[in-house]
VOVO-762204 format. One record per atom (N, C-alpha, C): residue number from 1; residue in one letter; atom name; x, y, z. Coordinates in pm, 1 decimal. Layout:
BEGIN
ATOM  n  res  atom  x  y  z
ATOM  NUM  a  CA  X  Y  Z
...
# end
This chain:
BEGIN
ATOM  n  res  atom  x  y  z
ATOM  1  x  N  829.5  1649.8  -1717.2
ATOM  1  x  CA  757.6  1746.6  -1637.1
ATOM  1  x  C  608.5  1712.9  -1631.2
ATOM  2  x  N  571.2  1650.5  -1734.1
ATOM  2  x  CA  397.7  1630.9  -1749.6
ATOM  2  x  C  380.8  1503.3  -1676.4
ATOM  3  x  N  454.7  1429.9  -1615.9
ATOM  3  x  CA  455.4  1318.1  -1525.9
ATOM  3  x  C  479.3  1369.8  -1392.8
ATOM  4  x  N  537.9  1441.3  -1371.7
ATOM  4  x  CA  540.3  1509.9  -1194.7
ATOM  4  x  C  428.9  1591.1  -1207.7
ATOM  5  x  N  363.4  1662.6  -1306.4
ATOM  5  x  CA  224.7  1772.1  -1307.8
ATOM  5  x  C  133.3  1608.2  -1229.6
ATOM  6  x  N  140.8  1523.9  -1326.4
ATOM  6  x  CA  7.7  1412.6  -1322.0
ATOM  6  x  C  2.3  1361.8  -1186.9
ATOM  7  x  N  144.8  1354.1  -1064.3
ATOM  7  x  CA  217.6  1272.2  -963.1
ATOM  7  x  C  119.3  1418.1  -834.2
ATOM  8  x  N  135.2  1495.7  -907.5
ATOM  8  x  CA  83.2  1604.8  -843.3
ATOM  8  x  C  -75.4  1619.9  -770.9
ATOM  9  x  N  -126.9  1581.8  -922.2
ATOM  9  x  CA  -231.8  1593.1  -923.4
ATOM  9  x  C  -329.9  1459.0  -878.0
ATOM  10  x  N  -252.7  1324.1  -867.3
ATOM  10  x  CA  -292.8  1260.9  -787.1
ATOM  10  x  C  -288.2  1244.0  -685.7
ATOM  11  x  N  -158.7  1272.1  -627.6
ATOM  11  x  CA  -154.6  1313.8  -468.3
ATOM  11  x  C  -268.2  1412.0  -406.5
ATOM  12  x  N  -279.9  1496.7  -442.4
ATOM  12  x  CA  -392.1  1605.6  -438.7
ATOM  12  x  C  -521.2  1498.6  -392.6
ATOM  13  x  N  -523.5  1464.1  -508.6
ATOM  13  x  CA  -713.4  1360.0  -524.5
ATOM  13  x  C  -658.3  1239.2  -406.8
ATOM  14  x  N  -577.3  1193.6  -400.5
ATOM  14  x  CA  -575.5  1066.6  -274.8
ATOM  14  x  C  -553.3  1157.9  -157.0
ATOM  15  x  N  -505.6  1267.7  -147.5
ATOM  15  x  CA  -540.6  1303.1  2.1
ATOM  15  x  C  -668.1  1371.7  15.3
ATOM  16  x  N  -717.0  1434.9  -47.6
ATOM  16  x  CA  -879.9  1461.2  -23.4
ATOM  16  x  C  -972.7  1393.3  -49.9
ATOM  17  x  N  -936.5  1236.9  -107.1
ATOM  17  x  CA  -1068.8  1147.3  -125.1
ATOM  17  x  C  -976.3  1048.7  -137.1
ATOM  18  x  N  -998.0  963.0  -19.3
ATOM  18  x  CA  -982.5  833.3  -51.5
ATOM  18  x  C  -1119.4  743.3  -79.6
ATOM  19  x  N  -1114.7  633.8  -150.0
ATOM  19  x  CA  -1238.1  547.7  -198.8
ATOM  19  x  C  -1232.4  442.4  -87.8
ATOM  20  x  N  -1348.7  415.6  -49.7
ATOM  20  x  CA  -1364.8  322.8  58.3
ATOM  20  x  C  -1323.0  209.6  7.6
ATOM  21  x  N  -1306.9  103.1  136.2
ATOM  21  x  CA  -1293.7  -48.3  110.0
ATOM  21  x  C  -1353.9  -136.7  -38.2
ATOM  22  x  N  -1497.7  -81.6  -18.5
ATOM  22  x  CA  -1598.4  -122.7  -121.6
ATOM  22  x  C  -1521.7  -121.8  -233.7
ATOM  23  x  N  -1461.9  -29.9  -275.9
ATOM  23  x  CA  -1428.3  -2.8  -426.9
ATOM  23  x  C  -1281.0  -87.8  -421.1
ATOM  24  x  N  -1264.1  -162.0  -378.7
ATOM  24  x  CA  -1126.7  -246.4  -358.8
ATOM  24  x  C  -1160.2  -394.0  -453.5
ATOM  25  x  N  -1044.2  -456.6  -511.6
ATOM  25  x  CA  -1029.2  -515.1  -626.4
ATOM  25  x  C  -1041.4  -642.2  -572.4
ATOM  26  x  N  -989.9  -749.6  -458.4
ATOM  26  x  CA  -1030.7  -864.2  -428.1
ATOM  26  x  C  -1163.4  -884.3  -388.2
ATOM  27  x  N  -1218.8  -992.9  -405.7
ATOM  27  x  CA  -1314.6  -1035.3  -325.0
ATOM  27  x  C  -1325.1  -1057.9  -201.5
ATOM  28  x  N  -1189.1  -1082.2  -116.3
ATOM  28  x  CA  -1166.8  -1147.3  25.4
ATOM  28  x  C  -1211.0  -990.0  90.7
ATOM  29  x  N  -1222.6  -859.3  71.7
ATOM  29  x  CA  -1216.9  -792.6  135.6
ATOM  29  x  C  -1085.5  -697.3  147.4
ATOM  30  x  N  -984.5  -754.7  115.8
ATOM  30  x  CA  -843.8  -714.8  145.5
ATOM  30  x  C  -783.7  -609.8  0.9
ATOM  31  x  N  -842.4  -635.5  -100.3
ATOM  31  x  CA  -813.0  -567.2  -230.9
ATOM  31  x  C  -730.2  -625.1  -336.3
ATOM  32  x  N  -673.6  -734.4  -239.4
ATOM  32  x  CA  -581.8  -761.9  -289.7
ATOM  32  x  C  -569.5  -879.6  -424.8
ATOM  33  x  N  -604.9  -854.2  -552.2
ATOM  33  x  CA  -626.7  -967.4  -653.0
ATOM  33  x  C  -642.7  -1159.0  -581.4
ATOM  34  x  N  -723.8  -1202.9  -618.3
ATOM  34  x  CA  -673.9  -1351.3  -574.9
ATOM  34  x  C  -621.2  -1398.5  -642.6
ATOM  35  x  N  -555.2  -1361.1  -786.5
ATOM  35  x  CA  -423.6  -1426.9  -827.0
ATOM  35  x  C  -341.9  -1412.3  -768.2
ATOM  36  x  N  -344.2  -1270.2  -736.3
ATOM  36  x  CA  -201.8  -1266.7  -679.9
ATOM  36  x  C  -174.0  -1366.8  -561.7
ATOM  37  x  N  -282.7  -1296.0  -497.7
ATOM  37  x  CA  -285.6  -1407.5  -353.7
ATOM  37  x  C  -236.3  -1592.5  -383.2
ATOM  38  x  N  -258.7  -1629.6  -490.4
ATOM  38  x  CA  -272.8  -1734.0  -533.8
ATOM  38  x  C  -129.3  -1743.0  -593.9
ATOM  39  x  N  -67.9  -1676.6  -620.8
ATOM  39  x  CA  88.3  -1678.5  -691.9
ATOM  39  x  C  166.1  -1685.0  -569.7
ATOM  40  x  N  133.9  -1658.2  -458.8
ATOM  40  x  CA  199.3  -1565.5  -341.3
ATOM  40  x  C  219.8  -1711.0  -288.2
ATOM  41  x  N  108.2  -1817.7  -289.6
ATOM  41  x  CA  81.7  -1904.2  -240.9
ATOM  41  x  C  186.8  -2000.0  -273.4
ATOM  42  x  N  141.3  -2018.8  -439.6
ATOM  42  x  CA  241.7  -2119.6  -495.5
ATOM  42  x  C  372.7  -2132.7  -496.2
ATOM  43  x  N  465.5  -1953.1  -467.1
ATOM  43  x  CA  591.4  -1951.4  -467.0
ATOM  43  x  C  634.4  -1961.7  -358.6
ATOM  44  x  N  565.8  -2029.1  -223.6
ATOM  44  x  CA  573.8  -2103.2  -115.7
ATOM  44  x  C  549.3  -2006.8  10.3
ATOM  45  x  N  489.5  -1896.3  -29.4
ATOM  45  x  CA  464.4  -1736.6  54.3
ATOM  45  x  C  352.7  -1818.8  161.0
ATOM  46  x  N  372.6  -1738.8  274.8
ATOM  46  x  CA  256.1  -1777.9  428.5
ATOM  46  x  C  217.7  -1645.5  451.4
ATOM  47  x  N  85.6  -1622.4  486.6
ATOM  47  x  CA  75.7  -1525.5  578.0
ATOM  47  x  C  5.0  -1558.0  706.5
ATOM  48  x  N  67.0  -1484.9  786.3
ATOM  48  x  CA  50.0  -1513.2  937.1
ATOM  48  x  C  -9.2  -1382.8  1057.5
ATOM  49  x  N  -90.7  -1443.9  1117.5
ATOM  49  x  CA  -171.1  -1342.9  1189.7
ATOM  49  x  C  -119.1  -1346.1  1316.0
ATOM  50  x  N  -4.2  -1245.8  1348.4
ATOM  50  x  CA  52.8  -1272.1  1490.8
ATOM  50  x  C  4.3  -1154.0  1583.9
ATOM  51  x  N  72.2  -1189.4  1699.3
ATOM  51  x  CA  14.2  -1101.2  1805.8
ATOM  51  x  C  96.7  -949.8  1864.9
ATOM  52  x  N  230.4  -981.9  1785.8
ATOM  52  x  CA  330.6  -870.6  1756.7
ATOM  52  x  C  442.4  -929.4  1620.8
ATOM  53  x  N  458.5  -847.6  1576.7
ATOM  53  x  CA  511.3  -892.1  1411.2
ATOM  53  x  C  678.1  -908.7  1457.8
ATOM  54  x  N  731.5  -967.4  1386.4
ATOM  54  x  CA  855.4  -1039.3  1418.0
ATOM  54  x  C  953.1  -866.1  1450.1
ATOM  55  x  N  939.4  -717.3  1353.3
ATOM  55  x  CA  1028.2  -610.8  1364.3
ATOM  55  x  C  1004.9  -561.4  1468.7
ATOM  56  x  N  854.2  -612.7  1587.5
ATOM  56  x  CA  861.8  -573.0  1719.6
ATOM  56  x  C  746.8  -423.7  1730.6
ATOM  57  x  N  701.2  -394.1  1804.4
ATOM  57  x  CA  583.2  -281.2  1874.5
ATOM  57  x  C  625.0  -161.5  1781.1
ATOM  58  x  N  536.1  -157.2  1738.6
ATOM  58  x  CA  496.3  -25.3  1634.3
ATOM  58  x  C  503.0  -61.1  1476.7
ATOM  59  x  N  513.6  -182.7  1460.2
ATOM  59  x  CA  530.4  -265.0  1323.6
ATOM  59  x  C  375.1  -335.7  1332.4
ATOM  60  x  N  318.9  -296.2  1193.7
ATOM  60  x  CA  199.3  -401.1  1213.6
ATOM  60  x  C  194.3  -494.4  1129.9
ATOM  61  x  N  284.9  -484.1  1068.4
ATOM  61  x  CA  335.5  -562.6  913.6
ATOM  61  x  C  462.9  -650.0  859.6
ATOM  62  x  N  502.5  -697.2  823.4
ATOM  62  x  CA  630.9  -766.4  749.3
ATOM  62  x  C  622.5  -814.3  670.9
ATOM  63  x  N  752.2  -804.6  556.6
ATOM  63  x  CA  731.0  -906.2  446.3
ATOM  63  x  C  905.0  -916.7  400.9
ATOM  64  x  N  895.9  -1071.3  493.2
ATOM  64  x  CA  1047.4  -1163.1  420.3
ATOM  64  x  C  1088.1  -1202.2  326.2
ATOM  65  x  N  1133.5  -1159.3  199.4
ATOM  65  x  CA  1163.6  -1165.0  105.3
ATOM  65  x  C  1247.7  -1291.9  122.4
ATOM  66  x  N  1327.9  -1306.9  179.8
ATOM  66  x  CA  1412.6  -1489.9  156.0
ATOM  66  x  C  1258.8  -1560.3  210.5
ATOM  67  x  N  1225.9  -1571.5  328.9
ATOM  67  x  CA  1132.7  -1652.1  330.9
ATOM  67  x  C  994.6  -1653.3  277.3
ATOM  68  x  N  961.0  -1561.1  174.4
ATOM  68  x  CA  812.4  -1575.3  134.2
ATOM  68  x  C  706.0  -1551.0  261.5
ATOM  69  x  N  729.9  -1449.7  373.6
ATOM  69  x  CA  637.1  -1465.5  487.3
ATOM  69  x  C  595.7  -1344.8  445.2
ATOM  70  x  N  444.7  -1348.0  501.3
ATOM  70  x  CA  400.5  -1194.5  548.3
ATOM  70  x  C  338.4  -1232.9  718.9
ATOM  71  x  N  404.6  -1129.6  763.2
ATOM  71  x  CA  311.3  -1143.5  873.6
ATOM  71  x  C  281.5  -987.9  914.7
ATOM  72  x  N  122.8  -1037.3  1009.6
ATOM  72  x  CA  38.1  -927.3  1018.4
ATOM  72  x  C  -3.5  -931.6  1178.9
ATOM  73  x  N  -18.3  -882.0  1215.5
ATOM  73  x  CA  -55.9  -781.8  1370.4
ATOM  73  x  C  -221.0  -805.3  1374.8
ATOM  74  x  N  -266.6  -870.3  1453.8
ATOM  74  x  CA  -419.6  -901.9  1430.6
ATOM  74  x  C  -436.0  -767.2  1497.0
ATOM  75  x  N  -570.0  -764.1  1410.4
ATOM  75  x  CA  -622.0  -574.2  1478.1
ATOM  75  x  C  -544.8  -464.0  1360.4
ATOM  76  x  N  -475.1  -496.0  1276.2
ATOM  76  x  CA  -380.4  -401.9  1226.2
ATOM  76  x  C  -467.4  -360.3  1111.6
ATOM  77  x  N  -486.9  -239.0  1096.4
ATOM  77  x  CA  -498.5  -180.6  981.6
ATOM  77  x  C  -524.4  -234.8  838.3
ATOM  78  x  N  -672.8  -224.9  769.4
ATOM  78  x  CA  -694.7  -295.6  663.9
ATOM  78  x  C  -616.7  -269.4  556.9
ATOM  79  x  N  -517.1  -163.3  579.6
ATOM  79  x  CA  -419.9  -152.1  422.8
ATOM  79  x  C  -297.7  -248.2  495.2
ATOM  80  x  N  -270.3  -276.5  567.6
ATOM  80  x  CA  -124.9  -335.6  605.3
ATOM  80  x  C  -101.8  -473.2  534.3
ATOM  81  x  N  -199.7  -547.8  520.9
ATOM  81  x  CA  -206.7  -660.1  453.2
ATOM  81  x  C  -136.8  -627.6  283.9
ATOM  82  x  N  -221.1  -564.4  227.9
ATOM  82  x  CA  -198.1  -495.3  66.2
ATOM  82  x  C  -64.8  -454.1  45.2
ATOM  83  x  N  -19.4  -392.8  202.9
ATOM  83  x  CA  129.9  -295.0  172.2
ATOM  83  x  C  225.8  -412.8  166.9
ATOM  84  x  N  181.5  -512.9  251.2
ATOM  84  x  CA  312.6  -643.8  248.3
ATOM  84  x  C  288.3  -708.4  134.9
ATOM  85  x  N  159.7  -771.7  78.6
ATOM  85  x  CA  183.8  -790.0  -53.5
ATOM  85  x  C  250.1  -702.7  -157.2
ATOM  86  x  N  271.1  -558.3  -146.7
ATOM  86  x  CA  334.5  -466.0  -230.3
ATOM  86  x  C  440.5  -511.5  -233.4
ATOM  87  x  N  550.4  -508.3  -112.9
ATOM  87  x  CA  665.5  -560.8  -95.4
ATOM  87  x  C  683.0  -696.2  -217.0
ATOM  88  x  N  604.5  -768.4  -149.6
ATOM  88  x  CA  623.5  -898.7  -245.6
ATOM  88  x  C  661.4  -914.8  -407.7
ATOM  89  x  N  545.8  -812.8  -449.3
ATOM  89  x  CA  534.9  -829.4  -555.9
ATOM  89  x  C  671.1  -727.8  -622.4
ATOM  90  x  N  725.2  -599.7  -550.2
ATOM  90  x  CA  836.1  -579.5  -558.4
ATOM  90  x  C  921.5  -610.9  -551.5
ATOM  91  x  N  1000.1  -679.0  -466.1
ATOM  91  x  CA  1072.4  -804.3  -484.7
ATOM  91  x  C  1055.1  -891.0  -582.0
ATOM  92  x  N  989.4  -928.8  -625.5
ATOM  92  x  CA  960.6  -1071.1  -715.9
ATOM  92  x  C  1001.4  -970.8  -823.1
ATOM  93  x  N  964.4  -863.1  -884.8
ATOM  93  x  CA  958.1  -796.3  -1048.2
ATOM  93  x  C  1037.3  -738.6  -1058.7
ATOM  94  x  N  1109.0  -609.5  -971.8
ATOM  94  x  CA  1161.5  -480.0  -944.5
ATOM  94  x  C  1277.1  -518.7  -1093.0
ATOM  95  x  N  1365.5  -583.4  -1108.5
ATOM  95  x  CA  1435.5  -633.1  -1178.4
ATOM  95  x  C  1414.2  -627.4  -1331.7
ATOM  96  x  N  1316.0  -704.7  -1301.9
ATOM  96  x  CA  1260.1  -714.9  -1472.6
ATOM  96  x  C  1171.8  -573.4  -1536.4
ATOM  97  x  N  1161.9  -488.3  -1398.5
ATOM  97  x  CA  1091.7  -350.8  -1478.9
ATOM  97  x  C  1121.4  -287.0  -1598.5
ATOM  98  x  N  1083.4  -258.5  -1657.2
ATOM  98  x  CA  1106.4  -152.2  -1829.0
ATOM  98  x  C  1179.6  -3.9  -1756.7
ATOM  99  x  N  1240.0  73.7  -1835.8
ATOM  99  x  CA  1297.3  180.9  -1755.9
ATOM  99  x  C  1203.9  297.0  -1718.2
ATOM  100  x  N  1097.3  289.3  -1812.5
ATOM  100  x  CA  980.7  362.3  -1812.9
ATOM  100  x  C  899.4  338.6  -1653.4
ATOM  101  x  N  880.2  240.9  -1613.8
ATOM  101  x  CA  789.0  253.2  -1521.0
ATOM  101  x  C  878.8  217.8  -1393.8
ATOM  102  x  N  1029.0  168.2  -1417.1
ATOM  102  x  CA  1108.5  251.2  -1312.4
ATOM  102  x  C  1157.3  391.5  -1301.0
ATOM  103  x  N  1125.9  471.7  -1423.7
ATOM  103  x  CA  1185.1  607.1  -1369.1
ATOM  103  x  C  1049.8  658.1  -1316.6
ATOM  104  x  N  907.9  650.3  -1336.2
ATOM  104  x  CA  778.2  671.1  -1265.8
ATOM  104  x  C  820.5  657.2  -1124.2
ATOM  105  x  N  884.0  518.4  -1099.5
ATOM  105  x  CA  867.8  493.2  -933.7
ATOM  105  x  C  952.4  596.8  -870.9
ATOM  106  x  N  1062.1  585.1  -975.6
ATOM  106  x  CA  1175.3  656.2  -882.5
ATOM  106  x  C  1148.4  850.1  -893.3
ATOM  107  x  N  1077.3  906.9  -950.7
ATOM  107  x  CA  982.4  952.9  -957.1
ATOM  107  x  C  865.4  987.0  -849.0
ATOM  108  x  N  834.1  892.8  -805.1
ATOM  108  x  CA  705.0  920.4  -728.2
ATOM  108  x  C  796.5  939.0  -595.5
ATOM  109  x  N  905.6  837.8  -564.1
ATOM  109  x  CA  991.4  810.7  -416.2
ATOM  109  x  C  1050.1  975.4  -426.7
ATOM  110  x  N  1061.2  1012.9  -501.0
ATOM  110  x  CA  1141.5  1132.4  -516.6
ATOM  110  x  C  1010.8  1268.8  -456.0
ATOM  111  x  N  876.2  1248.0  -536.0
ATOM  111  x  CA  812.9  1315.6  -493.0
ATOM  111  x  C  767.4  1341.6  -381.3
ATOM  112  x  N  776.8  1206.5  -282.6
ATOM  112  x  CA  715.5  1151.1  -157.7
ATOM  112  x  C  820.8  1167.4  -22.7
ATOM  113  x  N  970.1  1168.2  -81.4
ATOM  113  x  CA  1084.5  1164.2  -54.8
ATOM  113  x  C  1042.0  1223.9  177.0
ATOM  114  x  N  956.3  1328.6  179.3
ATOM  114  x  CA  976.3  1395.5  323.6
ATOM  114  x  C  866.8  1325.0  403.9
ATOM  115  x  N  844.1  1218.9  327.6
ATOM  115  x  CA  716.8  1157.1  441.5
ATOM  115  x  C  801.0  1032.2  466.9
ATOM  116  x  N  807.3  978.0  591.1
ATOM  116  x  CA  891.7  919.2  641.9
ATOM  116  x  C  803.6  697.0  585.4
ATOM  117  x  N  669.8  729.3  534.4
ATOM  117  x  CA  634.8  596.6  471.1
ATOM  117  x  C  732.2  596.1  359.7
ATOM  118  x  N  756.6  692.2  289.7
ATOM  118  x  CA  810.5  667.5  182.0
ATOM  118  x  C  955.3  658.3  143.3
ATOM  119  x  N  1047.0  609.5  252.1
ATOM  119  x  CA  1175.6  556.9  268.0
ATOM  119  x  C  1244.2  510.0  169.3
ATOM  120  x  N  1211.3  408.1  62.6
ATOM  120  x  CA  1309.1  381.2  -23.2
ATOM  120  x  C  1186.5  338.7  -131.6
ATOM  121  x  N  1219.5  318.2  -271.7
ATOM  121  x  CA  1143.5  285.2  -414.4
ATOM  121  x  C  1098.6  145.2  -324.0
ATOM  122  x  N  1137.5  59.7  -223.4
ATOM  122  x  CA  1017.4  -29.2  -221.4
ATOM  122  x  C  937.4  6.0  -89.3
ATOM  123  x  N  920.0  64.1  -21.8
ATOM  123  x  CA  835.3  113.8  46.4
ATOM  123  x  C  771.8  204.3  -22.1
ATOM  124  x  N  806.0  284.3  -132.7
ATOM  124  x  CA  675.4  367.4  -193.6
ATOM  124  x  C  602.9  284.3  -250.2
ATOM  125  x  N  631.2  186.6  -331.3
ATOM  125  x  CA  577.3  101.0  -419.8
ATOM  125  x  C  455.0  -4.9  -358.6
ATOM  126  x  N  495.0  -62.3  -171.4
ATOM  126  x  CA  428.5  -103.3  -119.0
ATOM  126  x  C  308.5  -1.7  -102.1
ATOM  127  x  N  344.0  125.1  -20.2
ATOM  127  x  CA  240.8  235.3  -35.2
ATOM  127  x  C  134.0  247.5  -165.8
ATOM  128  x  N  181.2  286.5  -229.0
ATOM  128  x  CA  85.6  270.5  -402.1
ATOM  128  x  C  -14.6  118.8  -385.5
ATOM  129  x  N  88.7  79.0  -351.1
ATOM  129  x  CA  7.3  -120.4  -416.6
ATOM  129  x  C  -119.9  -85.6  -291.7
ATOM  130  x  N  -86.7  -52.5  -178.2
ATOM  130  x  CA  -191.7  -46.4  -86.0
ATOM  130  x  C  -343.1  58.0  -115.8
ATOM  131  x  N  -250.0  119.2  -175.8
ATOM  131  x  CA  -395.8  270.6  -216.9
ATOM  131  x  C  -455.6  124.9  -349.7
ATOM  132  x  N  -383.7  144.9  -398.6
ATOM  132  x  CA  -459.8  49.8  -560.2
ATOM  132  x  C  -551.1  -60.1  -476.5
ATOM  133  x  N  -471.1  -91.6  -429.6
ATOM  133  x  CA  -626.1  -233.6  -298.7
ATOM  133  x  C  -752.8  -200.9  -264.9
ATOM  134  x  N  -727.7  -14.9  -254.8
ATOM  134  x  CA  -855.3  27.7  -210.7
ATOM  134  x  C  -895.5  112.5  -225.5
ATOM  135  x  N  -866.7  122.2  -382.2
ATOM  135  x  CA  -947.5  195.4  -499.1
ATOM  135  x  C  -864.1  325.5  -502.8
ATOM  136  x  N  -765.1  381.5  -430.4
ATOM  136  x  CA  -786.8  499.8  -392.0
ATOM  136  x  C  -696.2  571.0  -472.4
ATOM  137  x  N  -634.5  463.0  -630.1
ATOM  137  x  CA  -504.1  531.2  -678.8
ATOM  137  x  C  -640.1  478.0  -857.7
ATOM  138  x  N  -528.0  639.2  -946.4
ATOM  138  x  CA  -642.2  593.4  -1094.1
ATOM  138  x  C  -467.1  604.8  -1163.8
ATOM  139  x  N  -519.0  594.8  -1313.3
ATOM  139  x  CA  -402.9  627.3  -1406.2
ATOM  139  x  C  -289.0  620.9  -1389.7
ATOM  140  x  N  -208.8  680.0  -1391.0
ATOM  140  x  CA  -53.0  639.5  -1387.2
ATOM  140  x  C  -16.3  534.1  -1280.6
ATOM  141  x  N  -59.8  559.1  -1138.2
ATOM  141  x  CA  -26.3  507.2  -1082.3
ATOM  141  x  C  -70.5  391.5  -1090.5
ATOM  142  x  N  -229.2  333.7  -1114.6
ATOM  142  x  CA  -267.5  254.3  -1130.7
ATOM  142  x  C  -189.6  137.7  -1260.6
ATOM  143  x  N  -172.0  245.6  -1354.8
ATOM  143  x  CA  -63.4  165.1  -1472.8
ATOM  143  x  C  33.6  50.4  -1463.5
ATOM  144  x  N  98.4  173.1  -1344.5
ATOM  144  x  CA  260.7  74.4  -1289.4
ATOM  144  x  C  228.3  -19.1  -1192.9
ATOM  145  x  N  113.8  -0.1  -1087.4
ATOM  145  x  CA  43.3  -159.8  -1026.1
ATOM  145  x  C  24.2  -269.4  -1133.6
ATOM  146  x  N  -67.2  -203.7  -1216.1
ATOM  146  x  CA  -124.8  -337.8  -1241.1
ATOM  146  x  C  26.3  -404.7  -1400.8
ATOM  147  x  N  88.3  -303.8  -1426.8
ATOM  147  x  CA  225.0  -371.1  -1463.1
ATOM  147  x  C  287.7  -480.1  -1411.3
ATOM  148  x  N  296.3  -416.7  -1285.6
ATOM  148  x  CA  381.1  -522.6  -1193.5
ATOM  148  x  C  323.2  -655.8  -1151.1
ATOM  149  x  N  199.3  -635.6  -1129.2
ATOM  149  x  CA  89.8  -767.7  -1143.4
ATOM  149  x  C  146.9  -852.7  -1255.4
ATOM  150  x  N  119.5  -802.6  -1387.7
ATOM  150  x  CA  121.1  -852.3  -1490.1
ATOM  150  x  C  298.1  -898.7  -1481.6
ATOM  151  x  N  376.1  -867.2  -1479.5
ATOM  151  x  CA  510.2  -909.8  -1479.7
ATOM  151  x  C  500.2  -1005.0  -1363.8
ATOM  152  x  N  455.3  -1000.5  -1248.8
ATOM  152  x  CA  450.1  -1116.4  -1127.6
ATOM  152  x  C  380.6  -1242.3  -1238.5
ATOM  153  x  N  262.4  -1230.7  -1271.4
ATOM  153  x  CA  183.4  -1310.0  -1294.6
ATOM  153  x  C  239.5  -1423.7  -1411.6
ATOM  154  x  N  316.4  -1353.8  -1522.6
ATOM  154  x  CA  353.1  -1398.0  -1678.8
ATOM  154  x  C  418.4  -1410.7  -1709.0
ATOM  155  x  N  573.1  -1396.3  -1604.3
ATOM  155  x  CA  703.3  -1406.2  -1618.7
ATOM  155  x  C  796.4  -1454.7  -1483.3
ATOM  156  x  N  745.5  -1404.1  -1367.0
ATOM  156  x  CA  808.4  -1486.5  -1252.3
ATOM  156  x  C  758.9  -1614.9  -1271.7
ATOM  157  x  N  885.6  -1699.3  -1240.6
ATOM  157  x  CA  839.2  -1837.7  -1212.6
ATOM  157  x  C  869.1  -1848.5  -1087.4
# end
């Protein structure tokens, strides 16, 4: 119960204050760690700046899990980039999670469950990874990001 109070109470603070770009964790601008970016790289991942994304008009985003692609919608939205790396890095870990910071996710998907971003534990998870890009998630949530970092980073090969 003191984990849905906390799920609560951050939802609350990210919809009445989000933290600008500035407070975002990469250097490129995007938020997005340059390890990661740099892991994304090595496990043979592309990202691609197209002019409509392969799922077609109203998609500004993708991320191919068999093929290691992200592709992005030039003009699209500075979190869309972060949310397809979310994907990624979900895919790559989801597996190896502890049960602890999968019952959090499944948890948060549960809390989020009537907003139509939040479709399944890896679309929430992309969601989260995108707020964490740009500052706009603290504590718990922040926990299970930078977990999953750490499991991408120290254990995927």
């Amino acid at each position: 119960m003191k984990t849905v109070k906390r799920i609560i109470a951050l939802v609350v603070l990210c919809s009445m204050v989000l933290l600008p770009v500035s407070a975002a964790r990469g250097a490129d601008g995007t938020g997005v760690p340059p390890e990661i970016q740099q892991k994304f790289l090595e496990d043979g991942g592309t990202v691609d700046y197209v002019d409509v994304t392969c799922m077609g008009p109203g998609y500004n985003g993708t991320y191919r899990h068999g093929r290691k692609k992200i592709q992005v919608q030039k003009g699209a939205p500075e979190d869309v980039l972060p949310h397809e790396y979310g994907h990624y890095i979900y895919h790559s870990t989801i597996l190896r999670w502890d049960a602890e910071h999968r019952g959090y996710l499944t948890a948060l998907h549960e809390f989020f469950k009537n907003d139509p971003r939040f479709s399944s534990e890896n679309e929430t998870f992309a969601v989260i990874y995108s707020w964490s890009c740009t500052g706009a998630t603290g504590g718990e949530m922040r926990e299970m990001v930078e977990y999953a970092e750490d499991l991408l980073l120290n254990t995927v090969k």
